[in-house]
N, C-alpha and C positions, 0 to 999 in steps of 0.2 A: 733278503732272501737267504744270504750264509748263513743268517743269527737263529731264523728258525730252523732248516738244516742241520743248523748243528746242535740244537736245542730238542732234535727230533731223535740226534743218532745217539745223546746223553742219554736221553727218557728209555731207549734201547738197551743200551750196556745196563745201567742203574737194575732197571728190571731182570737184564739176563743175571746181572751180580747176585740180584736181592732172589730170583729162583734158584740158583746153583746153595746159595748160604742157609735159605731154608730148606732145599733136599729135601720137601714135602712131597707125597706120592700125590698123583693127579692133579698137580698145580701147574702144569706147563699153559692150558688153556687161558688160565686165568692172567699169568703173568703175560701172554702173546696180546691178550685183550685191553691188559692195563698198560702196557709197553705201545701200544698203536692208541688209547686213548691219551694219553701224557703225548705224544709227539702230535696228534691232531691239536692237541690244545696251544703249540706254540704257534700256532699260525695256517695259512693258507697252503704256506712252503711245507711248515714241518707234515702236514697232513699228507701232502705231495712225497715226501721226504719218507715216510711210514710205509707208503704204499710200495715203494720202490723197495725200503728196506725187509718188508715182509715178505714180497715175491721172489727176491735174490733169497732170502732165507729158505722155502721153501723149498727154491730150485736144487741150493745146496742138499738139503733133506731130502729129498727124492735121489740125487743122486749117491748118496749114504744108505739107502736103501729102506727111507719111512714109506709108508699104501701111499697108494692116491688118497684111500678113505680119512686116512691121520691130515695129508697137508690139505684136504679139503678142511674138516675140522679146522687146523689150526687157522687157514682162510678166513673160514665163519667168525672164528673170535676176532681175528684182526680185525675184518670191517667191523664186524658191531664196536668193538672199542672208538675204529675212528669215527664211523658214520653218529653214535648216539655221541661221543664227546662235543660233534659240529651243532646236534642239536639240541646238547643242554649242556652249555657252555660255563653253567653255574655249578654243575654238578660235579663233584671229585669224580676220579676212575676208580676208587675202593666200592664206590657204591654202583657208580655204572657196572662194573665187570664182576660185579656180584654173585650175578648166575654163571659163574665161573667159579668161583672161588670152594674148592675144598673144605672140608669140615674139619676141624681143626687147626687152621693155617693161623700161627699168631699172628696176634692181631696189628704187629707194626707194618705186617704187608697187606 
């Protein structure tokens, strides 16, 4: 249970790291999408572990002053990231959170 956990709150930071570094415009969906896809992929926990860490993030956001309509969005992206990682478990999150991804975002993210 710790191992995914904690496996879930890496795949989080990595992602917040790897969006701050790129300072891409319109990439936040993308990286919220691939950050809850990589944590659903460590497990049953880590998917548990995402879902917690996306809605305290959220909650934060709201009260910093994001719409309902922004943390609904960011919402959107997190399940689909975890829910399609649970269902194709072969697939990387570059290519899941796809229809996320900006146009021109290099290509190591």
């Amino acid at each position: 249970m710790l191992k995914q956990q904690s496996c879930a709150r890496r795949a989080f930071l990595r992602n917040y790291q790897d969006m701050r570094a790129a300072n891409w415009q319109l990439s936040d969906k993308y990286f919220h999408c691939k950050a809850n896809c990589e944590a659903a992929k460590c497990g049953p926990y880590g998917y548990d572990e995402a879902c917690n860490l996306g809605d305290t993030r959220e909650t934060f956001d709201r009260i910093k002053g994001d719409t309902a309509s922004a943390s609904a969005a960011d919402q959107s992206a997190n399940r689909y990231g975890r829910d399609t990682a649970k269902k194709n478990p072969g697939q990387s999150c570059q290519i899941i959170c796809a229809r996320y991804r900006p146009n021109g975002l290099p290509a190591q993210y």
